[in-house]
C-alpha positions as CSV (number, residue, x, y, z in Angstrom):
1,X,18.6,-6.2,0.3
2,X,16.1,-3.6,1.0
3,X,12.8,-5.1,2.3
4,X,10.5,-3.2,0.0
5,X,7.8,-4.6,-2.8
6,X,8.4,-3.0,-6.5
7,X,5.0,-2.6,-6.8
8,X,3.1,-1.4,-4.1
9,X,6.0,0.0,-2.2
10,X,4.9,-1.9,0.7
11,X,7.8,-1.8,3.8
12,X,8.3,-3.0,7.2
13,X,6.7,-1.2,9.9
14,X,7.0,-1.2,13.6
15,X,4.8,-2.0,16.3
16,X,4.9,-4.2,19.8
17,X,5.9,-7.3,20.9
18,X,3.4,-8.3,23.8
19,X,4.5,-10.9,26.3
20,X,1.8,-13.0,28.3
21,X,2.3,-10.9,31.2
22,X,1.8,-8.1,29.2
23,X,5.5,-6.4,28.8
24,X,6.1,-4.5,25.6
25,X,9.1,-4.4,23.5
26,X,9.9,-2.9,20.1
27,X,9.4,-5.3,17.5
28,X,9.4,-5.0,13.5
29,X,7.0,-6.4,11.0
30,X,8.1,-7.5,7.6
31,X,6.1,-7.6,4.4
32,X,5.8,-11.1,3.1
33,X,7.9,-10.7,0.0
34,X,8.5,-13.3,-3.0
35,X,11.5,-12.9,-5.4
36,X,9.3,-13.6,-8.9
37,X,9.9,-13.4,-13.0
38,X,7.5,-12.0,-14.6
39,X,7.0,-12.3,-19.1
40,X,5.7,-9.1,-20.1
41,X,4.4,-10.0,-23.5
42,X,4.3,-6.5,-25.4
43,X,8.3,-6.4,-24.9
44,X,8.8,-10.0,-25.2
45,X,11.2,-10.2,-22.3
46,X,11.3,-11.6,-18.8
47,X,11.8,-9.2,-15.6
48,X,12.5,-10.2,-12.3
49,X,11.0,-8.6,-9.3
50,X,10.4,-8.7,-5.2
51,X,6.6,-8.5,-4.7
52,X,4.6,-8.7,-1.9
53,X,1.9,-11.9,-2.1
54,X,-0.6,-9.3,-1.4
55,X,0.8,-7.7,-4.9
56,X,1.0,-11.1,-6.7
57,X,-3.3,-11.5,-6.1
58,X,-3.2,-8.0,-8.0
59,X,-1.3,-9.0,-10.4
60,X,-2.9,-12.5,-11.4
61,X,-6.7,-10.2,-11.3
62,X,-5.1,-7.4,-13.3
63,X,-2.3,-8.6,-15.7
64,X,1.4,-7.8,-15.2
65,X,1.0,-5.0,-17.8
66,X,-1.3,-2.9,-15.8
67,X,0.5,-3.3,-12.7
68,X,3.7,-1.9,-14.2
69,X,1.5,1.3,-15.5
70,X,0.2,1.8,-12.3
71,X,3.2,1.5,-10.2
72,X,5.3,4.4,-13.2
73,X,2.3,6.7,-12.6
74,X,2.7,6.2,-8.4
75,X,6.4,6.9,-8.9
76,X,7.5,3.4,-7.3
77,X,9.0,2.0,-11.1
78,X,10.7,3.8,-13.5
């Protein structure tokens, strides 16, 4: 299970883990991701997808429709 959002393509990045005495070590950082089902209206069907919460804001200002347009025309959906 790949830890990527459909939408935004959003993926884990790297970065360091900082200890109180100030060591470093290599740490990863996740994106908060949310298994969802979506109802897209103008196809009458449900869809399941892994967004990020950041995504889910997006989609409840914008509408699920215009999500999925925008994310064919960046080349993350197909």
């Amino acid at each position: 299970m790949s830890r990527v959002c459909d939408l935004t393509g959003k993926t884990s990045i790297g970065g360091n883990k900082v200890s109180f005495s100030n060591k470093k070590t290599k740490r990863k950082f996740n994106p908060n991701l949310k298994v969802k089902k979506f109802f897209i209206a103008d196809e009458d069907r449900w869809i399941t997808l892994k967004v990020s919460t950041s995504a889910l804001r997006t989609i409840n200002k914008k509408g699920i429709s215009a999500c999925l347009k925008e994310a064919k025309v960046n080349g993350l959906m197909k």
